[in-house]
C-alpha distance (Angstrom), angle and dihedral (degrees) to the residues before:
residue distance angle dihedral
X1 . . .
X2 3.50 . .
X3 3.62 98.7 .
X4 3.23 93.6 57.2
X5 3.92 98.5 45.3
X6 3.86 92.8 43.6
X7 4.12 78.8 53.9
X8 4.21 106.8 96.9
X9 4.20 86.5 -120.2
X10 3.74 115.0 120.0
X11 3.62 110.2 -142.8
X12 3.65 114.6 -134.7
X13 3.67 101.2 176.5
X14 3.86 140.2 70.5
X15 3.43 107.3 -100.1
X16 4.46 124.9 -130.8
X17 3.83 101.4 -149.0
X18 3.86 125.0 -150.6
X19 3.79 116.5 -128.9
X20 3.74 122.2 -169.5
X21 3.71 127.3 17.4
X22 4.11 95.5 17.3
X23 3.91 93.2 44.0
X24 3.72 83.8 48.8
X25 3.36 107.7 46.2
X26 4.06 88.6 48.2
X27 3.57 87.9 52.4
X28 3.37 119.6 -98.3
X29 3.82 113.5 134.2
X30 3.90 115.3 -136.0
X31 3.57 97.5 164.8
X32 3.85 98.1 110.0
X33 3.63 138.4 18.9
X34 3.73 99.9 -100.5
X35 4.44 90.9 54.1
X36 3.78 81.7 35.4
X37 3.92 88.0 62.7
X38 3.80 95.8 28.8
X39 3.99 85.7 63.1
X40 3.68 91.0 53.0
X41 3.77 99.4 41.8
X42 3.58 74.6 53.9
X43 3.63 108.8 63.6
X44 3.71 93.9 28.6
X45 4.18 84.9 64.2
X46 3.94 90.5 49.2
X47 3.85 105.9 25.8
X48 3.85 113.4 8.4
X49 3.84 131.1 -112.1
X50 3.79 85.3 -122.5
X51 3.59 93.6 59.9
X52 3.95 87.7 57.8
X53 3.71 111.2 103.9
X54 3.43 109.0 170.8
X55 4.44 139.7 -4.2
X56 4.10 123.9 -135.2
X57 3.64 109.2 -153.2
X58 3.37 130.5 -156.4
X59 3.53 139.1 144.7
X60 3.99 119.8 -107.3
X61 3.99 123.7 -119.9
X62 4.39 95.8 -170.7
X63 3.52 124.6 48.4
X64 3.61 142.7 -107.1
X65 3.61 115.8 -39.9
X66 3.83 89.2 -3.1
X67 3.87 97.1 132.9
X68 3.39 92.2 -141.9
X69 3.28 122.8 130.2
X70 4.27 112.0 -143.6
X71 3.78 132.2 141.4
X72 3.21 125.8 -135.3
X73 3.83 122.7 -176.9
X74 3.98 112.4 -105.4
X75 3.43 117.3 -71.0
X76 3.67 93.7 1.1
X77 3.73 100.2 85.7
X78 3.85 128.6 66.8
X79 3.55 99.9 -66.2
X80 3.77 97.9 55.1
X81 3.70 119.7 -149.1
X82 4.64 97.1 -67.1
X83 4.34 87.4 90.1
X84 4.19 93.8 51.2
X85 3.96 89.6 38.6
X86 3.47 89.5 51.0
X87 3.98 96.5 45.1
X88 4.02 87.3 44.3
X89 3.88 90.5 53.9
X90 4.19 91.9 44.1
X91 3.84 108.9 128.8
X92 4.11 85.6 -156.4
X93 4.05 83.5 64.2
């Protein structure tokens, strides 16, 4: 996210963002609550929670900051099922 916002491009779409194995493999921990809500404070700061239109889930298959991008199916890959429960049971969404 921040490469991309640090980038001189204005964005003048919503945006769809990938959670699981891309978020993890760029970085972005979603393994607990706290990184969960780090992420978002994250991209609300650079992009904007209102700008978000839509989430593609999927599990991941590689770890944190692997930059490898694998599917796994939900709650079958490395982060287990606690990172889509918690995004299911998000107020925000």
């Amino acid at each position: 996210m921040r490469y991309l916002c640090q980038r001189k491009w204005r964005c003048t779409a919503d945006v769809a963002q990938k959670r699981g194995h891309s978020t993890l493999a760029a970085g972005y921990d979603l393994s607990t609550a706290a990184s969960y809500e780090r992420t978002l404070v994250e991209f609300d700061e650079l992009i904007g929670l209102q700008r978000l239109a839509a989430f593609h889930l999927n599990n991941a298959k590689k770890g944190l900051g692997s930059r490898v991008d694998r599917h796994a199916h939900i709650g079958q890959g490395l982060l287990g099922p606690e990172p889509f429960r918690r995004l299911i049971q998000d107020k925000r969404f």
